[in-house]
C-alpha positions, -999 to 999 in steps of 0.1 A, spaced: 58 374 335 89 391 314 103 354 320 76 339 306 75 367 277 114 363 274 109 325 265 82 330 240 102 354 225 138 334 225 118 301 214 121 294 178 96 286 154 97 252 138 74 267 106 101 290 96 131 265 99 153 264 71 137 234 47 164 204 44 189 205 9 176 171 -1 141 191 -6 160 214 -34 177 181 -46 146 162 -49 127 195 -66 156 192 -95 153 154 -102 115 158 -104 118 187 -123 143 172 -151 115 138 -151 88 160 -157 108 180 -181 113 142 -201 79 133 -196 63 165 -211 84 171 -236 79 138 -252 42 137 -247 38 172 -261 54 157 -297 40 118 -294 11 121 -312 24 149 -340 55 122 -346 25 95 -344 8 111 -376 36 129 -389 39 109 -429 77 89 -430 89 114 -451 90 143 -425 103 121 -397 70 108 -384 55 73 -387 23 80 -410 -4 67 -387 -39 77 -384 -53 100 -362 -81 77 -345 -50 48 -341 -22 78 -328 -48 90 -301 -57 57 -291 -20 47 -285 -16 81 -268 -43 77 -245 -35 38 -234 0 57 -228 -14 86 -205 -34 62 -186 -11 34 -180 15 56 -163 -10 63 -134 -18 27 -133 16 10 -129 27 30 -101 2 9 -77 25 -19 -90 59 -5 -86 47 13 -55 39 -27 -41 75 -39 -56 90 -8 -35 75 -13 -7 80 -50 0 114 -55 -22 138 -29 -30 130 6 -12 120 36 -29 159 54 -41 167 20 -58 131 25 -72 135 57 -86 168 49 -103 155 22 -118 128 41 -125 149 69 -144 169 46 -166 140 26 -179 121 60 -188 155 73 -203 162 41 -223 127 43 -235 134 79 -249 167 67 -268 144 38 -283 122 65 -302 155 90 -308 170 52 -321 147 35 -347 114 56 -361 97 21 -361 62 9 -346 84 -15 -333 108 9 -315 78 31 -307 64 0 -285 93 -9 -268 100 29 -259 66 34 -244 65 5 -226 96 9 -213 81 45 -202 56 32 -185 72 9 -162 99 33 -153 73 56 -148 55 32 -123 89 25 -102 98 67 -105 61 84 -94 51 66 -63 83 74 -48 99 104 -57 71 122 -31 70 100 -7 106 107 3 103 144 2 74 135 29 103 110 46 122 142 50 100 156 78 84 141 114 45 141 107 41 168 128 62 193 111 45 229 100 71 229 72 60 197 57 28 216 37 54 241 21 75 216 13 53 199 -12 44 230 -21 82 239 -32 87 200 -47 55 208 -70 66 239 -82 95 216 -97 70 197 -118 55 228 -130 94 243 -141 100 206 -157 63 207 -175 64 244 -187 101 248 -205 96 210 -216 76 214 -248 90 251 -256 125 236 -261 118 201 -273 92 220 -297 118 239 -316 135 199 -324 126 179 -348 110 145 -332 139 127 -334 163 149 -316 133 155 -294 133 126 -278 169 127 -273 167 159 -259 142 141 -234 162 113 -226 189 137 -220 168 152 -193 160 121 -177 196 115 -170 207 146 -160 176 140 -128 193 106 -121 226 120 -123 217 146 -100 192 125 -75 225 98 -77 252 121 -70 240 137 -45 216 116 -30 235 102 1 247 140 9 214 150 12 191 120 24 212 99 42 196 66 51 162 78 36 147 53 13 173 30 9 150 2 26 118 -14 20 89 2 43 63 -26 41 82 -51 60 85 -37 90 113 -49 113 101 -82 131 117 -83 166 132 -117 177 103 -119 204 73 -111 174 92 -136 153 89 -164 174 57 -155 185 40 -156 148 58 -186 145 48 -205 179 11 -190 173 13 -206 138 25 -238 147 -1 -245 176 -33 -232 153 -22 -256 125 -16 -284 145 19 -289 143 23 -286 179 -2 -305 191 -28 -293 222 -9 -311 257 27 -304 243 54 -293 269 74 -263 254 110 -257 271 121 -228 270 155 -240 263 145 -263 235 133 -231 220 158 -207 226 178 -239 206 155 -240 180 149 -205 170 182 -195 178 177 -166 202 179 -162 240 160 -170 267 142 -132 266 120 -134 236 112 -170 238 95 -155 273 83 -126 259 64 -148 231 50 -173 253 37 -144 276 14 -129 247 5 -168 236 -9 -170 271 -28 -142 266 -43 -156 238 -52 -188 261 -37 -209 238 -9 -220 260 -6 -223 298 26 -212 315 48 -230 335 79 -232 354 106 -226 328 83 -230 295 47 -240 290 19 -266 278 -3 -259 248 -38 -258 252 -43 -250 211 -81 -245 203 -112 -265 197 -135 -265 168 -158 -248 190 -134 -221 201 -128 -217 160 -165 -213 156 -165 -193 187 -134 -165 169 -159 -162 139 -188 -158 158 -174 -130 175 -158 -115 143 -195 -118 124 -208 -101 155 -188 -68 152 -184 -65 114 -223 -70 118 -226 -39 141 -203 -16 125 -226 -21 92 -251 -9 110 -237 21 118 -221 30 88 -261 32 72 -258 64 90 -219 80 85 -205 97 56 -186 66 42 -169 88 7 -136 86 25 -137 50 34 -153 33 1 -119 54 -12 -95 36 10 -112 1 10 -110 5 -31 -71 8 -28 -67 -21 -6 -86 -43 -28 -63 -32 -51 -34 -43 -32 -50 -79 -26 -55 -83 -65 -18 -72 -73 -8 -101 -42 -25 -125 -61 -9 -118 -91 25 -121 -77 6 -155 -53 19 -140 -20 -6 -153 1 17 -136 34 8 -102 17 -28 -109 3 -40 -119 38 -22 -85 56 -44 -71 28 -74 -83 32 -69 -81 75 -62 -47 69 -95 -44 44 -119 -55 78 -101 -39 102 -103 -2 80 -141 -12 82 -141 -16 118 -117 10 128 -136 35 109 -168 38 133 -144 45 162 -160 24 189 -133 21 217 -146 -11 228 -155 -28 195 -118 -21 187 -105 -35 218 -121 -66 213 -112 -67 177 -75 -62 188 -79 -90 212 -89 -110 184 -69 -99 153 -34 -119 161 -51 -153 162 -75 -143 134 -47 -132 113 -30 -166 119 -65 -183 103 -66 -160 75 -28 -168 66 -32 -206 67 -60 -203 49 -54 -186 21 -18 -204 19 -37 -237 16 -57 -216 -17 -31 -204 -31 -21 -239 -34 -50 -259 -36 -77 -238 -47 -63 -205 -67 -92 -201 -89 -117 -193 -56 -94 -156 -54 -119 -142 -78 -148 -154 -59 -132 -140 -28 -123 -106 -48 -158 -101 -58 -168 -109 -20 -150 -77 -13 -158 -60 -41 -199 -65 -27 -187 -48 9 -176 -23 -9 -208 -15 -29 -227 -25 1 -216 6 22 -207 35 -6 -251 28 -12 -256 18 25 -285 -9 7 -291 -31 42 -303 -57 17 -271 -60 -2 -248 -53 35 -266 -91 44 -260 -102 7 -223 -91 16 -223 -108 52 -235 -141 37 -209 -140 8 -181 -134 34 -191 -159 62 -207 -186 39 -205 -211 67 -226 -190 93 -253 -182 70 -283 -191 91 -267 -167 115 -264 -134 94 -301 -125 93 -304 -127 136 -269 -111 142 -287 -83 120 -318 -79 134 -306 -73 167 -283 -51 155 -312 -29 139 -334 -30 171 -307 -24 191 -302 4 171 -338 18 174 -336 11 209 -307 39 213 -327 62 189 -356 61 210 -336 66 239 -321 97 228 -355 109 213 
């Protein structure tokens, strides 16, 4: 018993662990960006109105609030943008710099030139940097701690107490300015953040953010899987090819290991048979396609069912931010990305019931299905670009179809989605709903 007492005693406690220095560094770069960004918006619109004569550019009130509210609300729009950019291209400390400089030169380009025309190119420089700086500042002081860490709560507490220093002293000291030297006096706080996040930024964070997060690292063996899986479904490799493992090891230039690794999990997917020292492909019929949608329809039938009777806030919340994602990989035509997206956008659906077995089944499905999705909408983005708004607004309708839980419009939904099962929907549905009533009554 003391032993047992002794080690409860001697053991430390992770909550009160001293929190990392790249916390403290992080809490003064955010603090100096908020510091910029309040103390020029506390003097926008007074420099907006202000007449020419006392350093201001004589606009009306109704045009100087319009231009300051299309400011305020772009900067929370752009980050979705520069938080995409981040994630797939340049990793979030390149981001951030970026970030900085743009919002600093957009300072010096009001302190420069008291123009409309300086005014535009300062603000717009503004909010792009802002949209490269916000998403990612946070995110790393998360990156700091394992997900399990008690000290990770405190430590956004501590980070925002930083924006609250930066946003409190920022329009008493660039208030006592006149609007030009304001905005240098901004500017000049924006690079005193990058100079300190820049400085000391590989001291304290080491390898934190320097790469992108959304493309994970592919393993030689997933690599040539995607690719062999690929290759089959589209026909490129036709259905009776002999695959070598040698050949492939040659042609994908890896060892032996992976290429028998991948053809493993391909013969899960019964689209190749093994044998001695490679395999044959088997590919899949039209009715095995029909067969993969069949199945799909089936589940995504039965989970709309169920939601009718969850609290689905939570989920209509992070089904709206994918679809935002899919219409920002449209705009930059990455089909690879948009179809991630939009796998992701079903599977949230489905995951979100928590039906063991409906999610083994859909895991068991989701590689080959993913394969179909991506040569699809590949073949759109070349052939048939215009139907991404049709397929938007197809989202868009599952969306509204569960935050009302109208059955009516979940079918409307089902047939806008799976246009070439239509005659199916309406069955797959109705023995869904007495299957449902079945269990009811059961349990009544």
């Amino acid at each position: 018993m003391q032993a047992i007492l002794k080690n409860d005693v001697q053991q430390p406690n992770p909550s009160r662990k001293k929190h990392p220095l790249g916390l403290y560094m992080l809490f003064a770069t955010e603090a100096w960006e908020r510091f910029s960004y309040y103390g020029m918006r506390a003097i926008l619109v007074l420099y907006l109105t202000a007449t020419v004569v006392k350093g201001g550019l004589g606009v009306d009130k109704s045009t100087a609030m319009g231009i300051y509210g299309f400011f305020t609300g772009a900067v929370y729009i752009t980050p979705m943008i520069g938080g995409y950019l981040t994630d797939r291209f340049i990793g979030r400390r390149l981001a951030i710099t970026i970030g900085g400089i743009l919002m600093a030169l957009g300072n010096f380009s009001l302190f420069a030139s008291q123009s409309l025309t300086a005014l535009y190119i300062g603000l717009g420089l503004l909010i792009i940097g802002n949209g490269f700086f916000k998403p990612n500042i946070s995110t790393i002081v998360g990156d700091l701690y394992e997900d399990n860490d008690p000290r990770r709560d405190g430590a956004f507490t501590i980070f925002y107490m930083g924006i609250n220093v930066g946003a409190f002293f920022a329009p008493l000291i660039v208030g006592l300015m006149s609007y030009k030297y304001g905005f240098l006096t901004a500017a000049i706080g924006m690079i005193v953040g990058q100079l300190v996040f820049n400085l000391l930024g590989n001291r304290y964070l080491g390898d934190i953010g320097k790469e992108p997060t959304g493309k994970p690292e592919v393993t030689a063996g997933d690599r040539v899987t995607s690719e062999l899986r690929m290759r089959i479904i589209s026909g490129m490799i036709e259905s009776g090819t002999i695959l070598s493992e040698n050949k492939l090891a040659a042609d994908f230039g890896v060892s032996r290991s992976p290429i028998r690794e991948a053809l493993k999990i391909l013969a899960s997917e019964n689209i190749i048979r093994l044998e001695r020292m490679g395999a044959v492909v088997i590919g899949l019929t039209e009715k095995e396609y029909a067969e993969i949608y069949d199945v799909r329809l089936l589940i995504e039938t039965f989970v709309f069912e169920r939601l009718v009777r969850m609290d689905t806030n939570e989920l209509v919340m992070e089904l709206s931010k994918i679809l935002e994602m899919m219409k920002i990989s449209i705009k930059y035509r990455d089909a690879d990305e948009f179809s991630n997206q939009d796998v992701i956008f079903h599977e949230t659906i489905i995951r979100s019931i928590n039906h063991s077995y409906i999610l083994m089944i859909w895991d068991n499905l989701k590689s080959v299905m993913e394969s179909l999705i991506l040569l699809s909408m590949r073949s759109r983005f070349k052939e048939k670009y215009e139907d991404f708004t049709r397929i938007i607004n197809n989202h868009q309708l599952y969306i509204d179809a569960i935050k009302t839980k109208d059955r009516d419009l979940m079918i409307k939904s089902l047939h806008k989605n799976f246009d070439d099962v239509q005659e199916k929907v309406e069955d797959l549905w109705m023995s869904q709903q007495m299957l449902s009533k079945g269990v009811e009554q059961e349990n009544d």
